[in-house]
C-alpha positions in Angstrom: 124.3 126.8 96.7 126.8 124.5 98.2 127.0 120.5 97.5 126.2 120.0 100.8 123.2 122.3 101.1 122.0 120.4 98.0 122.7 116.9 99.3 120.8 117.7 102.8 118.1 115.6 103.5 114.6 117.4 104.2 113.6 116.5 108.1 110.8 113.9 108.0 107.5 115.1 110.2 106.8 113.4 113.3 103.5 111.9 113.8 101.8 110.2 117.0 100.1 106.9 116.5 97.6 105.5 118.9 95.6 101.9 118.9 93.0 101.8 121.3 89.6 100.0 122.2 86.3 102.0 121.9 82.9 100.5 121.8 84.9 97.1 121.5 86.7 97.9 118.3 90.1 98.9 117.5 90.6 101.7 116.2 93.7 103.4 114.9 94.7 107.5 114.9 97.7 109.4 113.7 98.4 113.0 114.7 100.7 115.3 113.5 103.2 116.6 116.3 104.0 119.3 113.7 103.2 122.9 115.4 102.9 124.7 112.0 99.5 122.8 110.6 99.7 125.1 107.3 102.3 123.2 105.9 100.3 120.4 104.7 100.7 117.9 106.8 97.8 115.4 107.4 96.4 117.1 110.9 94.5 113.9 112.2 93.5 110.5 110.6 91.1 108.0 112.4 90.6 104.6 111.4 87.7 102.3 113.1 89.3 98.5 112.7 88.3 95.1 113.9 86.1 94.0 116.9 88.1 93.2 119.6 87.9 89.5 119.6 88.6 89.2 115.9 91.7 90.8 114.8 93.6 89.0 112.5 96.0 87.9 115.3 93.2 86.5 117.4 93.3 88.1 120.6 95.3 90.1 122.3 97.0 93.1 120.9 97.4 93.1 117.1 101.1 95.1 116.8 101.4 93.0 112.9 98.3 94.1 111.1 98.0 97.9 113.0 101.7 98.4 111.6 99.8 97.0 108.2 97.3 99.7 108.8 99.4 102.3 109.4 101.6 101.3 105.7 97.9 101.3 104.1 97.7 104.9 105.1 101.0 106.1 104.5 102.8 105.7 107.3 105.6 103.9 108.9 106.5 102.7 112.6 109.8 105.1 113.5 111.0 102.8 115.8 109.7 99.1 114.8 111.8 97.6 117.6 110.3 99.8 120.2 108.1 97.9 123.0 105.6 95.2 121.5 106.1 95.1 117.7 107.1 99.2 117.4 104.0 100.2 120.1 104.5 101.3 123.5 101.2 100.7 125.9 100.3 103.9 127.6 99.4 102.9 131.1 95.8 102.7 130.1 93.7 99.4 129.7 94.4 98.5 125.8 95.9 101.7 124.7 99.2 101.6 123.1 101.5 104.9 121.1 104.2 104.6 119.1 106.1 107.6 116.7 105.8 107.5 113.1 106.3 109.2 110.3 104.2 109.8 106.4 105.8 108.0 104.0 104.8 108.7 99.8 102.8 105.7 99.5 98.9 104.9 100.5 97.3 101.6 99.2 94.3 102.7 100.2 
């Protein structure tokens, strides 16, 4: 095996956040965009958060403490200066996306 085969860095699996409002919560979910699911990836994770008028930021859309979220389950914003705080809003009423990727860490 070559040095450089060695030294190459494995290609990190890209995963779809999405914050949205249902029933007047937050909630946060994370697919995998990975179109082999037997590898091991985490398929799907869904997280029911706070009430809409009591997020830790107050009101309006809580970028800081879903990025916290996302770290608490092992994942990572891909592109934290992306849109509002790393999250891109969809076109739909309080529905926002962003890119991320599983990191080796869960405090959860």
């Amino acid at each position: 095996m070559t040095e450089t085969d060695q030294n190459t860095p494995a290609a990190r699996a890209v995963y779809r956040a999405q914050a949205f409002v249902r029933h007047g919560r937050w909630h946060l979910e994370v697919a995998s965009l990975d179109r082999e699911p037997d590898t091991g990836d985490t398929e799907a994770l869904l997280v029911t958060l706070w009430p809409v008028g009591e997020t830790p930021e107050g009101s309006g859309f809580p970028a800081d403490s879903l990025r916290a979220q996302l770290l608490d389950n092992g994942f990572a914003l891909a592109d934290p200066g992306q849109g509002t705080g790393g999250w891109t809003p969809t076109g739909d009423r309080d529905r926002y996306t962003t890119a991320c990727y599983q990191t080796d860490e869960t405090t959860a």
